[in-house]
Each structure stands twice: as structure tokens, then as C-alpha cells.
C-alpha positions as CSV (number, residue, x, y, z in Angstrom):
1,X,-3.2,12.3,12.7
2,X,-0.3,10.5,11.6
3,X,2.1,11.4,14.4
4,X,5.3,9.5,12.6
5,X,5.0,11.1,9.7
6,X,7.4,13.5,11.3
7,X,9.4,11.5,13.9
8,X,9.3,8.0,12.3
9,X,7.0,5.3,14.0
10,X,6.1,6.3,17.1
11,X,6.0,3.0,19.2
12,X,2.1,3.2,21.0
13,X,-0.6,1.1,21.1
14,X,-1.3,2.3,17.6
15,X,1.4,2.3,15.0
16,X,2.2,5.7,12.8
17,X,3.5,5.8,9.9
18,X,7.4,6.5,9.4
19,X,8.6,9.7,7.6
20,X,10.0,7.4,4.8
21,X,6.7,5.6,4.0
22,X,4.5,9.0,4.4
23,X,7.1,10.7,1.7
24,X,7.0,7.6,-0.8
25,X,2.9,7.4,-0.1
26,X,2.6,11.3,-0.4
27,X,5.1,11.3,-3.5
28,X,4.1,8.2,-5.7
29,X,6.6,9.0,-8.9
30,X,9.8,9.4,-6.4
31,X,11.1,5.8,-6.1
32,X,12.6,5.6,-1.5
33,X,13.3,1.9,-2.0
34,X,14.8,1.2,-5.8
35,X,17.4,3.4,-7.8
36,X,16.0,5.7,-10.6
37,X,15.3,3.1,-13.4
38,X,14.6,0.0,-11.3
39,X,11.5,1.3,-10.0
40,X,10.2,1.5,-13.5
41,X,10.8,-1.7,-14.4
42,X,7.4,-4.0,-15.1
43,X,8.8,-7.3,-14.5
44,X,9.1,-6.4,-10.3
45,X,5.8,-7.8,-8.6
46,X,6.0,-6.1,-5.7
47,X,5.1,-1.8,-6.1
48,X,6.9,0.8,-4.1
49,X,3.3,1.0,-2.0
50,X,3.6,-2.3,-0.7
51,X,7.2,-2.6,-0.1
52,X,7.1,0.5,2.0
53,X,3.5,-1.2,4.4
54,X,5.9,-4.7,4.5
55,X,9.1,-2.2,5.8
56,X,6.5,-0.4,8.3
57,X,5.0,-4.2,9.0
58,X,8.0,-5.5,9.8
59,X,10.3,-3.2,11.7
60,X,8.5,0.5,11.3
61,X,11.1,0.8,8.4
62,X,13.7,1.4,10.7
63,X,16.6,2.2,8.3
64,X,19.3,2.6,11.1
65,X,18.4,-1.2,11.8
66,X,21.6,-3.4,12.3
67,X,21.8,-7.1,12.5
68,X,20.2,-8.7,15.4
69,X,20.2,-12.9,15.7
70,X,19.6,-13.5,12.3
71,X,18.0,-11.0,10.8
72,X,19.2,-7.7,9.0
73,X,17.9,-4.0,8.0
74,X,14.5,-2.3,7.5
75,X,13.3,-5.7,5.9
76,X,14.3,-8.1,8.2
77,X,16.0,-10.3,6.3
78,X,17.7,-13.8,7.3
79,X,21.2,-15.0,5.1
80,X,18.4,-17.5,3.6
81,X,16.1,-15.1,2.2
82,X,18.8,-12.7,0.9
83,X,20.2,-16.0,-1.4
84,X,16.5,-17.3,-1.9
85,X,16.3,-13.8,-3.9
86,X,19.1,-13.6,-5.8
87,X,21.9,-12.6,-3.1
88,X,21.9,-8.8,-4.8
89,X,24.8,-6.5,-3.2
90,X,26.0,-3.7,-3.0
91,X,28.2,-1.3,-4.9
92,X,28.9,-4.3,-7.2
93,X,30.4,-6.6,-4.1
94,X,30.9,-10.0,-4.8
95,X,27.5,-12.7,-3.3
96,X,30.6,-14.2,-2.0
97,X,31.7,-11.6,0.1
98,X,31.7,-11.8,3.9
99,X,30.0,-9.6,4.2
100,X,27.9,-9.1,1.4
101,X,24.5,-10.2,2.9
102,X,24.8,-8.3,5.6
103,X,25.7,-5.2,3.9
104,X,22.5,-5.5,1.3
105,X,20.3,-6.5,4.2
106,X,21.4,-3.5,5.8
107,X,21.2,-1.3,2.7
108,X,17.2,0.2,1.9
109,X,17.5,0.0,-1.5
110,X,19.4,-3.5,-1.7
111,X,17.4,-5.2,0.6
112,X,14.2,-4.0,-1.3
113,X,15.8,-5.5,-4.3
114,X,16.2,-8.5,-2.4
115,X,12.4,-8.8,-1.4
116,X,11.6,-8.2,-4.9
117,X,13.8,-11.2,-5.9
118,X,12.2,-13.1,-3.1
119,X,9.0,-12.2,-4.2
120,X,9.4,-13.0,-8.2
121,X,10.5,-16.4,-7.0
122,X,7.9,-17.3,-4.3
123,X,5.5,-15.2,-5.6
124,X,1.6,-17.3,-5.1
125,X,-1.9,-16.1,-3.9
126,X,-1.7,-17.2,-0.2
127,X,-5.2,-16.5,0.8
128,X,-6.9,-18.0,-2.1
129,X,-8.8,-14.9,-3.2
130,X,-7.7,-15.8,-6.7
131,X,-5.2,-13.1,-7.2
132,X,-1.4,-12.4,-5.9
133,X,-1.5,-8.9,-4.6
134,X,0.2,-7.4,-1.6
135,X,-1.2,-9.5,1.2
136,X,-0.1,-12.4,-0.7
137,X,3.4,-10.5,-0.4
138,X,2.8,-9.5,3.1
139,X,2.4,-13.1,3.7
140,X,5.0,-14.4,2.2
141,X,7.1,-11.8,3.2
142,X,6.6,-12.9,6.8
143,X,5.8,-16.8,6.7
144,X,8.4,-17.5,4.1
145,X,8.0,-18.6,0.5
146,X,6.9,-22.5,1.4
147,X,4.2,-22.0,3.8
148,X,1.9,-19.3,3.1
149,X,-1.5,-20.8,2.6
150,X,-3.8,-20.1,5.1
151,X,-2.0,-18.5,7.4
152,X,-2.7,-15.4,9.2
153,X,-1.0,-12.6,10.0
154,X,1.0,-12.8,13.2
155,X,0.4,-10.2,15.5
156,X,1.8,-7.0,15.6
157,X,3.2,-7.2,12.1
158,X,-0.8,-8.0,10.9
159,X,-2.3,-4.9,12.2
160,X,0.8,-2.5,11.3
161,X,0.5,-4.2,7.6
162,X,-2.9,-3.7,7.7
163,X,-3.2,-0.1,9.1
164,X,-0.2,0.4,6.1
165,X,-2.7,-0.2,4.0
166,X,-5.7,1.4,5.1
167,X,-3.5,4.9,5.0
168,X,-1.9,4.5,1.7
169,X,-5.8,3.2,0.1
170,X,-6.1,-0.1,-1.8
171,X,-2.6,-1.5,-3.4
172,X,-2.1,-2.9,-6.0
173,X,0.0,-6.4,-6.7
């Protein structure tokens, strides 16, 4: 039964999955992380699918998410990662901005193109399976782009990843 699907993640022994991720999972043409246009856009390695189990993974996609230590919004994300990928903002402020990182970070459809960024430029197969495909992402996502070989999971964000994954069927890259 996939309590969250109506109240978000429901924080249990057993993760559920967020009304957010059930809607983009249940509706694949709508695009919840990237503006109409970007979604459709070949040259992103990382699909809608598997940005929405890295969201869950990482903080139940939590959308209301502010900055806490160093890390920002439903993805996470630290000041490095945000200008590892390309520093996107949003509503055209400048990278410079004060504020600007936190304010993408903080954003769901920014900080998604930010991981996508992140991803295009770290992008590697991390568990040698001979392909890059969403654990490799998963991975990365988590571990950072310069140490992802062999490297499992870390516990809870493994099992919410992989549970992610096991609702939504086999992703793709």
C-alpha cells in the first residue's frame, strides 16, 4: 500500500513513496522536476524516473526543505555540487548572486537541473556492470562525482533508493 502516496513519505521503518514521486511515476509524459521543453531534451542523462527515487533517496523529496549545515532543498545539494553542475538559477539571477545557490538548491525544478548538470559532468558506471544507469546516478549522486567506484549505498538512502525503484519497475539511464 503506498501509504505516502497521499501524505508524502510517511517516516516508518519502511519508506512510502511521496505524493510528488507517485504523480510523476503514475503520469510519465507530465514533467514534476524540469519545465515543459527541458524534459524533452535528449542530451539530460538522468530521466524524470530516476531523479524523482534520488529526491525520495535523499530527503523523501521534501520540497518545503530549507538549508540545513550545508546542504539545500529536495536534492540536498552543497554550494560545491550546485557550481560542479553548472551553478543554474533561478528566474534568470545572476551565479553570482548571494543568494543564488541557495535559491536554486531550494527550487525543485532548479535543483533538478542542477543534478542533471552534475550528472552530465560526472556521469561514469560506478558499479562496473558495464553501463551508466540510475544506480550509477544514485551513486554519484550520494558519494560525489570523484569517488564512486565500489561503493555502496549508505544506509537509509540505499534502501529508500532501492525500494524507489522496485515501485516505479526497472529505470532506465
Amino acid at each position: 500500500m503506498l501509504r505516502g502516496a497521499t501524505r508524502g513519505l510517511v517516516h516508518s521503518r519502511k519508506p512510502s513513496l511521496s505524493i510528488a514521486f507517485y504523480y510523476e511515476a503514475t503520469n510519465p509524459p507530465q514533467s514534476l522536476f524540469l519545465p515543459f521543453g527541458v524534459a524533452a531534451q535528449s542530451n539530460l542523462p538522468v530521466t524524470q524516473q530516476c531523479l524523482g527515487c534520488i529526491c525520495e533517496a535523499i530527503s523523501a523529496c521534501n520540497t518545503t526543505s530549507t538549508c540545513s549545515g550545508d546542504v539545500c532543498g529536495p536534492f540536498r545539494i552543497t554550494w560545491a555540487y550546485w557550481a560542479d553542475s553548472g551553478k543554474p538559477t533561478v528566474g534568470g539571477e545572476p551565479p553570482e548572486a548571494a543568494t543564488a545557490y541557495a535559491n536554486c538548491a531550494r527550487d525543485t525544478y532548479c535543483s533538478a537541473l542542477a543534478v542533471q548538470g552534475y550528472m552530465s559532468k560526472f556521469q561514469q558506471d560506478c558499479n562496473g556492470d558495464g553501463k551508466i544507469d540510475c544506480d550509477d546516478f544514485a551513486t554519484i549522486h550520494k558519494t560525489g562525482g570523484y569517488g564512486c567506484k565500489g561503493i555502496p549505498l549508505p544506509e537509509p538512502y540505499g534502501e529508500r533508493y532501492r525500494q524507489c525503484k522496485q515501485i516505479v519497475g526497472q529505470l532506465r539511464p
